[in-house]
KOLDOZA-913890 format. One record per atom (N, C-alpha, C, CB): x, y, z; residue in three letters. Coordinates in steps of 0.1 Angstrom, whole numbers, padded with zeros to 4 digits, always signed. Last residue first. Glycine has a CB too. Layout:
REM residues N
XYZALA;...
***
This chain:
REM residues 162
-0066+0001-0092UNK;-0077-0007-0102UNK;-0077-0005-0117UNK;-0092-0001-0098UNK;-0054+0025-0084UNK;-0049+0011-0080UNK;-0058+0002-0094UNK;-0055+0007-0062UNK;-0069+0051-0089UNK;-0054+0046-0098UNK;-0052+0031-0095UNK;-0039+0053-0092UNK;-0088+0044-0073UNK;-0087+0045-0089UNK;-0079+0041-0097UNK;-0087+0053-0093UNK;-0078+0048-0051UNK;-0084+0038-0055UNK;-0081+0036-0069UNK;-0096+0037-0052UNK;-0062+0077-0052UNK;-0055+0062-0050UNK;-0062+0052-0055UNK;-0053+0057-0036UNK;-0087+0089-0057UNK;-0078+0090-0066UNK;-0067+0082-0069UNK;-0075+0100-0066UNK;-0101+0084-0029UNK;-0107+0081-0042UNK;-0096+0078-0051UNK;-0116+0092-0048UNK;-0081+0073-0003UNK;-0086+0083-0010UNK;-0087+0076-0024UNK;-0077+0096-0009UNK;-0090+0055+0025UNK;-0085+0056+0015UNK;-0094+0066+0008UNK;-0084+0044+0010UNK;-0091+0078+0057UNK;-0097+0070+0051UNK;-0088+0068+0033UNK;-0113+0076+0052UNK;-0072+0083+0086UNK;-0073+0079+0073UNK;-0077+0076+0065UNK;-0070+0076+0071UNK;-0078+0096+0120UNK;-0083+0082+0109UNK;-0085+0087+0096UNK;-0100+0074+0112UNK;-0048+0100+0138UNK;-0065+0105+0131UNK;-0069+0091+0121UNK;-0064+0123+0118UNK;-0030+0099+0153UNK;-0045+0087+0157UNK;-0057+0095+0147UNK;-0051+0088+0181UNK;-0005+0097+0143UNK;-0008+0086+0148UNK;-0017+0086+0153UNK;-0002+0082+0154UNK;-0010+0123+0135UNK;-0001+0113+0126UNK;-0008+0101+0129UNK;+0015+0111+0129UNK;-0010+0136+0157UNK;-0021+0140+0149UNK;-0016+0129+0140UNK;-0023+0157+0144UNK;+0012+0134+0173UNK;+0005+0128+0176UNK;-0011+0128+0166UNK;+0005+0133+0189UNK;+0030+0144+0155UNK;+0034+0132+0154UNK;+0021+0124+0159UNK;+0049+0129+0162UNK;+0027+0172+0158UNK;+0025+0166+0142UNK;+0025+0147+0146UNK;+0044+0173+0129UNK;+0027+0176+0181UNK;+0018+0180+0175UNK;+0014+0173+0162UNK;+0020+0193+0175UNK;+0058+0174+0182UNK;+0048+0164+0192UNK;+0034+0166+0187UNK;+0048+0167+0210UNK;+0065+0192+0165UNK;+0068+0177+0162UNK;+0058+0171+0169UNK;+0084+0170+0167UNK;+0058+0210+0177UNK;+0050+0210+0169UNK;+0057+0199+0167UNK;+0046+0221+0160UNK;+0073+0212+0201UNK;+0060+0212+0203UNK;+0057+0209+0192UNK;+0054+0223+0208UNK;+0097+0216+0191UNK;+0098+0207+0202UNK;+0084+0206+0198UNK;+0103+0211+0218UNK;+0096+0246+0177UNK;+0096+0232+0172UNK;+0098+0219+0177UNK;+0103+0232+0165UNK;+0069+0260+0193UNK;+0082+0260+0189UNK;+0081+0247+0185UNK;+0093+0264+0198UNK;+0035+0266+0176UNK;+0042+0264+0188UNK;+0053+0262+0183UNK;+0037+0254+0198UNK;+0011+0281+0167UNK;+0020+0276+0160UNK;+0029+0278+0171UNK;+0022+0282+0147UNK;-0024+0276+0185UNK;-0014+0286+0182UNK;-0001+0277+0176UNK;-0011+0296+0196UNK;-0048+0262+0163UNK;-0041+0260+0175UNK;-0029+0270+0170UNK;-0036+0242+0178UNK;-0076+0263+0145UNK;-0066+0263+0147UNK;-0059+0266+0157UNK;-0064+0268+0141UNK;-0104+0252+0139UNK;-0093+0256+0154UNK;-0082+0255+0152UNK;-0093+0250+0168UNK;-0121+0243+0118UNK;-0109+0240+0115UNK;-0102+0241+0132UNK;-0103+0250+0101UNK;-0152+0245+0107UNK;-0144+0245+0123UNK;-0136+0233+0118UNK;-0156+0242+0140UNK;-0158+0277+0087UNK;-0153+0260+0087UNK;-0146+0258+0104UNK;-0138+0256+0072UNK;-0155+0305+0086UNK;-0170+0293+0082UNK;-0171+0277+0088UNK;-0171+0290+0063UNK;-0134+0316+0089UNK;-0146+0319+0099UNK;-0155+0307+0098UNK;-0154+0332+0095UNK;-0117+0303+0067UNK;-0113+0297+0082UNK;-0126+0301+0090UNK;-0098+0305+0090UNK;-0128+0318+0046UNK;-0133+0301+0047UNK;-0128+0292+0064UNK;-0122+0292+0032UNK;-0125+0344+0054UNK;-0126+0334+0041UNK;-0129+0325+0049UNK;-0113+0330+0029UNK;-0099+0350+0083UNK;-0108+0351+0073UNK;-0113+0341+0063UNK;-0104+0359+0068UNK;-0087+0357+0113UNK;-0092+0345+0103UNK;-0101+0352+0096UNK;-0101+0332+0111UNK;-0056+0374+0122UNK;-0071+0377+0124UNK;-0075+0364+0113UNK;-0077+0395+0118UNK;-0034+0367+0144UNK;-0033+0369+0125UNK;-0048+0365+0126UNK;-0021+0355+0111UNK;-0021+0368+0171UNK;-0024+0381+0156UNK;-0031+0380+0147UNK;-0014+0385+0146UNK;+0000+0341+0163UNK;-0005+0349+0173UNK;-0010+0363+0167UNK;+0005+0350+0183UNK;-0004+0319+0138UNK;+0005+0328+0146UNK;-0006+0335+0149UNK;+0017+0335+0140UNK;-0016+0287+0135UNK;-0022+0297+0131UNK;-0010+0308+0144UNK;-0042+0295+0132UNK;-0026+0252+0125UNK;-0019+0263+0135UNK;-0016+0276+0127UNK;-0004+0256+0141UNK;-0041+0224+0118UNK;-0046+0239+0117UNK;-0033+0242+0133UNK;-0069+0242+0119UNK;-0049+0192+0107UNK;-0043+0196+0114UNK;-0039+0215+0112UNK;-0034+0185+0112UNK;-0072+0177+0095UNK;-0066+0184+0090UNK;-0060+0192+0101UNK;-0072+0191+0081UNK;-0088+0148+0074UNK;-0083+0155+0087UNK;-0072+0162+0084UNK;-0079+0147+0098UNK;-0116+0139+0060UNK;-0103+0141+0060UNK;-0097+0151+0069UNK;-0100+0144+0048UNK;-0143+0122+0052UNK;-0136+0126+0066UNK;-0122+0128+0057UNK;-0136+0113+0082UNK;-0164+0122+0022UNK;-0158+0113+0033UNK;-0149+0125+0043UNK;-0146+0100+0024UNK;-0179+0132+0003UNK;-0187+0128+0012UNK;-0178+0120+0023UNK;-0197+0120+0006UNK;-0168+0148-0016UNK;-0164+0129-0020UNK;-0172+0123-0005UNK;-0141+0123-0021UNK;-0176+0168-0011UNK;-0182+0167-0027UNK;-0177+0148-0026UNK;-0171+0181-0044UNK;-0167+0178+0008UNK;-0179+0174+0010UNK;-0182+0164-0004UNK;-0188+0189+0013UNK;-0138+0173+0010UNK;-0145+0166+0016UNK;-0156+0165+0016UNK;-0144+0167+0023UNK;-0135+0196-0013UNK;-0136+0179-0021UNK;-0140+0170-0005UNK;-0114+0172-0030UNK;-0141+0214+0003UNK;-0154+0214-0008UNK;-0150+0198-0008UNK;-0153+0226-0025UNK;-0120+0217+0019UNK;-0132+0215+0027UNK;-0142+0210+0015UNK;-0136+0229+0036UNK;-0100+0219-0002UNK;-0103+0210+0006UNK;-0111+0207+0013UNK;-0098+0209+0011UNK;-0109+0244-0008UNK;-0113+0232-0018UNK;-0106+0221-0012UNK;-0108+0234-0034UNK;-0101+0257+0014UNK;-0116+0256+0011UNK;-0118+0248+0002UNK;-0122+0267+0008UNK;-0073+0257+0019UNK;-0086+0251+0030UNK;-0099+0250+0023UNK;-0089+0263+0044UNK;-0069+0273-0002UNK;-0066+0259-0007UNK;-0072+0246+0010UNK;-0042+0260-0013UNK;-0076+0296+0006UNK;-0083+0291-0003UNK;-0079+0278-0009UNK;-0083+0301-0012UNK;-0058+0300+0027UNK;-0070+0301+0030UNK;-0078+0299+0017UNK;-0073+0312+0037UNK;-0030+0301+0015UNK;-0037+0287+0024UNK;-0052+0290+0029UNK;-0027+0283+0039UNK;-0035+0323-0006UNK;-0040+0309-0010UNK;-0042+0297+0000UNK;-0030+0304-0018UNK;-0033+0340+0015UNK;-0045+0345+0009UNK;-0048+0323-0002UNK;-0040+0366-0006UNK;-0017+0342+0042UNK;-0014+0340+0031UNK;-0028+0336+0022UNK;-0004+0331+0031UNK;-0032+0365+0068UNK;-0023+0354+0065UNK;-0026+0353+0048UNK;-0026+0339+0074UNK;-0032+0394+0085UNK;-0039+0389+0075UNK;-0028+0376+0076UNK;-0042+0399+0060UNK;-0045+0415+0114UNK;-0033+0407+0107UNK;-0036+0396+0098UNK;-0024+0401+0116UNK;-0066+0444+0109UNK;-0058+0432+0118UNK;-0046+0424+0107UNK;-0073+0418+0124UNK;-0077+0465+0107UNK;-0085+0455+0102UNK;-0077+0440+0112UNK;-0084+0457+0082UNK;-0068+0498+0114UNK;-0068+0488+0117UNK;-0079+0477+0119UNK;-0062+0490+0124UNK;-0084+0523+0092UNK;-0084+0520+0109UNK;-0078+0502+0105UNK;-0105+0521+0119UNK;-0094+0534+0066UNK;-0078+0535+0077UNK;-0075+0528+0087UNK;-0075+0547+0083UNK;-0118+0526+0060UNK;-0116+0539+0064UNK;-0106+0541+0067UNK;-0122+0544+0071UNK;-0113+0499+0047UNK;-0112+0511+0037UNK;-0111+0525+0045UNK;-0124+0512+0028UNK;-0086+0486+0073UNK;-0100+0486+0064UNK;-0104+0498+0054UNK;-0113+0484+0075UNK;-0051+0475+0068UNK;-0063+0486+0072UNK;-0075+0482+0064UNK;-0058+0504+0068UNK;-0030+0452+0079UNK;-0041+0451+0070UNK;-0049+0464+0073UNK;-0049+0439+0073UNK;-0001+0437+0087UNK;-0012+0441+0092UNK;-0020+0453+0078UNK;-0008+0448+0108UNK;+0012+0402+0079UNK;+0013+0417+0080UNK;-0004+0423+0084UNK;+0020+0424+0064UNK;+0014+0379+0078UNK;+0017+0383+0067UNK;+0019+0397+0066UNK;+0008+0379+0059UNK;+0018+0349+0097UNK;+0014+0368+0099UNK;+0023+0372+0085UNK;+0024+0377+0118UNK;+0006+0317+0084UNK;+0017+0328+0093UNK;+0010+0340+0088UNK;+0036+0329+0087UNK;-0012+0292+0091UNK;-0014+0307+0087UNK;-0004+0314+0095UNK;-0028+0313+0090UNK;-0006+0258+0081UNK;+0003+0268+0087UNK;+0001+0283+0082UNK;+0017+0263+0085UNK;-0021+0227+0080UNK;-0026+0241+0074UNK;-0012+0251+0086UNK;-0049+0245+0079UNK;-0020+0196+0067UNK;-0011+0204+0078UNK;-0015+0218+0072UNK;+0007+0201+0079UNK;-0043+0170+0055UNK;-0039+0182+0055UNK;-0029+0192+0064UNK;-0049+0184+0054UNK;-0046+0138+0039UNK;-0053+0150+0050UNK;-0040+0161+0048UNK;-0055+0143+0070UNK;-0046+0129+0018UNK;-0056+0121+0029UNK;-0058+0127+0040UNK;-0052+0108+0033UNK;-0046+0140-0014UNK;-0041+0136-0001UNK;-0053+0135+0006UNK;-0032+0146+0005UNK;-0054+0139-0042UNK;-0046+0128-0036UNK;-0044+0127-0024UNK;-0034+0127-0041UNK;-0062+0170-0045UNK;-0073+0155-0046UNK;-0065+0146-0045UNK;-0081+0151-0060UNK;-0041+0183-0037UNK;-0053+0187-0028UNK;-0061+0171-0035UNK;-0062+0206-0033UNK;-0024+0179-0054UNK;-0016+0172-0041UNK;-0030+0171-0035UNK;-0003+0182-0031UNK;-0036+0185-0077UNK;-0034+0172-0076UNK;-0031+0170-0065UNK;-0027+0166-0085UNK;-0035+0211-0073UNK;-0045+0208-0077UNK;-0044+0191-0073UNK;-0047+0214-0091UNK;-0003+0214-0074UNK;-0011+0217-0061UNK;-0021+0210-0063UNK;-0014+0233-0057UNK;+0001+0199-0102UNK;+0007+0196-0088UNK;+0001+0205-0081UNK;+0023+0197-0086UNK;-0012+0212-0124UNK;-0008+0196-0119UNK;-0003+0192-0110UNK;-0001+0189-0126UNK;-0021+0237-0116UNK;-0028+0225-0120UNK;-0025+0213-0120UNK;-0030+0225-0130UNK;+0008+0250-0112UNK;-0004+0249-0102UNK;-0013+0237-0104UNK;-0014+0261-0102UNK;+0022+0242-0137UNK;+0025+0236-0124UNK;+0015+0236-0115UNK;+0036+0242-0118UNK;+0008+0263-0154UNK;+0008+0245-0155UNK;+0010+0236-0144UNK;+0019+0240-0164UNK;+0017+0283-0137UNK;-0001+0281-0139UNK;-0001+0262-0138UNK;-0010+0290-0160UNK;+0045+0282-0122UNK;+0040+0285-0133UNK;+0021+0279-0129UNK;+0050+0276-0146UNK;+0058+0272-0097UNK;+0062+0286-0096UNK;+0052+0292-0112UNK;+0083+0287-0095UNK;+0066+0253-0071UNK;+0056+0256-0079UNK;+0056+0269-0084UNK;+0046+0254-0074UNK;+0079+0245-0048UNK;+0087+0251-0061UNK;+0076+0251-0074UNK;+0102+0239-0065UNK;+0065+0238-0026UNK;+0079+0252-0025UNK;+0086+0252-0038UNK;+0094+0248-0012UNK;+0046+0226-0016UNK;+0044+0229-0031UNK;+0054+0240-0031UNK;+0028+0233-0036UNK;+0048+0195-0004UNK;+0045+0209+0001UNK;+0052+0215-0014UNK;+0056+0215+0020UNK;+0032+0166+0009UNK;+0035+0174-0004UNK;+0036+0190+0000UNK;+0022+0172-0016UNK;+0048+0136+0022UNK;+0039+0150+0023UNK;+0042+0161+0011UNK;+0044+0158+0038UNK;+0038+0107+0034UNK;+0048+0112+0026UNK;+0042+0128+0019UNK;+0052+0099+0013UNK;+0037+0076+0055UNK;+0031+0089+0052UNK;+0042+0099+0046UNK;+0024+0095+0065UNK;+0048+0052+0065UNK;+0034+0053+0060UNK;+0029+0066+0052UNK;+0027+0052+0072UNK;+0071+0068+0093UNK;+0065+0058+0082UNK;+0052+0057+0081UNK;+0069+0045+0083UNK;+0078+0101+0088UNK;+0069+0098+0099UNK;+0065+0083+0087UNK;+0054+0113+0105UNK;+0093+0113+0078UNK;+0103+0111+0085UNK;+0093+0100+0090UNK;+0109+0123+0093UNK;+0072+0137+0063UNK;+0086+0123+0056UNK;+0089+0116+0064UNK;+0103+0127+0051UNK;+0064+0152+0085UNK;+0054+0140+0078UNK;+0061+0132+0069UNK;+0042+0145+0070UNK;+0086+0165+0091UNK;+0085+0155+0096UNK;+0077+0149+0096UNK;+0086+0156+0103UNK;+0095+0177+0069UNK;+0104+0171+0068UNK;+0097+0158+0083UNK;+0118+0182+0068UNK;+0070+0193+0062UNK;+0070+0185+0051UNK;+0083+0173+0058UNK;+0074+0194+0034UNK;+0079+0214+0083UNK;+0067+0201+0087UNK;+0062+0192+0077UNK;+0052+0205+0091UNK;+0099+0221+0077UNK;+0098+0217+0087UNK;+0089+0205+0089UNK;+0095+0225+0092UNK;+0087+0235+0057UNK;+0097+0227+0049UNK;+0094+0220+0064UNK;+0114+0233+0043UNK;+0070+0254+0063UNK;+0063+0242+0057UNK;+0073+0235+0053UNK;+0053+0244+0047UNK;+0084+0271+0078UNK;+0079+0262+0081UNK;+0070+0253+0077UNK;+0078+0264+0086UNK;+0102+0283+0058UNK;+0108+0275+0069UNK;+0103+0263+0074UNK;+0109+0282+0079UNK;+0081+0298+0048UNK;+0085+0289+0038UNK;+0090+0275+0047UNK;+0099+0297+0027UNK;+0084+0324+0065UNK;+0073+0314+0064UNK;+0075+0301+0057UNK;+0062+0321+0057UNK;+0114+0327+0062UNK;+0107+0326+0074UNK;+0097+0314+0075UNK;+0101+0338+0077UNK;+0112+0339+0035UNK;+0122+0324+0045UNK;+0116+0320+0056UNK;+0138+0327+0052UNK;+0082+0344+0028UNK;+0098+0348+0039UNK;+0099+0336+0032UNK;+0100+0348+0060UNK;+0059+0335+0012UNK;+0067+0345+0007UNK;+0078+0349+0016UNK;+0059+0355+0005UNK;+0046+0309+0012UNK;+0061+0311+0009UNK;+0067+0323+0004UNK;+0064+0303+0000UNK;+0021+0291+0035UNK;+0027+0303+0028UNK;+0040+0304+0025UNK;+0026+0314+0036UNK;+0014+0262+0036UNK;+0014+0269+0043UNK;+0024+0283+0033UNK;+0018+0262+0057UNK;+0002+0233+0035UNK;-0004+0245+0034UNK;+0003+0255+0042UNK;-0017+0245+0037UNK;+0006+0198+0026UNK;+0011+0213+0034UNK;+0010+0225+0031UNK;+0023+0215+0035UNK;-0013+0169+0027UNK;-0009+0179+0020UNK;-0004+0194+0028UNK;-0020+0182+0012UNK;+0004+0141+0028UNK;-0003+0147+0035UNK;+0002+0162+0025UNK;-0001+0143+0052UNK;-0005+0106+0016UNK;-0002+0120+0010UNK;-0009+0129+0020UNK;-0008+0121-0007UNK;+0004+0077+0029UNK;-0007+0085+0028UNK;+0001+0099+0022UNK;-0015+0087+0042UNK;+0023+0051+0008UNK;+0019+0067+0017UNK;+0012+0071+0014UNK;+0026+0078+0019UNK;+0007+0022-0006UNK;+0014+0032-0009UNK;+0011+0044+0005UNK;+0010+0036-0024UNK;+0008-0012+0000UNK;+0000+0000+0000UNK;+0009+0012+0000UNK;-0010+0000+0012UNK;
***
């Protein structure tokens, strides 16, 4: 049976932010059974389509990481709050859609920096994100979410198998 495909969401415009979806691509590798897609060199349309688009309908669940992107005014000037990366909140939502649309459970593990106000699709969906803890903590976070969510086989594996 082939790794579960876990998919990694999380923003690449620092080093900073980038840091940590390498992090947590390096310890869903590390973790047997399970092999993680984090999309740090996608960089053309074609590429989006065949590789993000495909990591989102092959994987069996999800690591969401909203870093602080910066702070945000509303149209009158006034502080709106701290925004995160505008695709991991739209690549939550067609994950949330292909859970509904294939009618099965996929799990998704959500941490989110201190500040960073929720928008889009995080208000709607009960995701909780958990604050983004040091890296002691988020191994234990990642490892324990590894080892007891429930996996269901994904459509696009079957398929392919058959």
């Amino acid at each position: 049976m082939a790794d579960k495909l876990i998919f990694i969401s999380c923003g690449q415009l620092t080093d900073a932010e980038k840091s940590v979806g390498v992090l947590i691509k390096a310890l869903v590798d590390a973790t047997p059974g399970f092999k993680a897609y984090f999309a740090e060199s996608v960089h053309d349309l074609d590429s989006l389509a065949h590789n993000v688009f495909d990591g989102i309908q092959r994987c069996a669940g999800a690591i969401v990481a909203l870093r602080d992107r910066g702070l945000v005014l509303d149209a009158n000037g006034a502080v709106w709050g701290h925004r995160s990366s505008v695709w991991v909140n739209q690549e939550v939502a067609l994950l949330a859609y292909r859970q509904f649309a294939e009618s099965t459970k996929l799990p998704i593990l959500a941490f989110v920096d201190p500040g960073v106000k929720l928008e889009g699709a995080m208000t709607s969906l009960i995701v909780n994100p958990r604050p983004l803890p040091g890296l002691a903590d988020l191994k234990t976070f990642v490892d324990s979410w590894l080892a007891n969510s429930e996996f269901t086989e994904v459509s696009a594996d079957l398929f392919r198998e058959k």
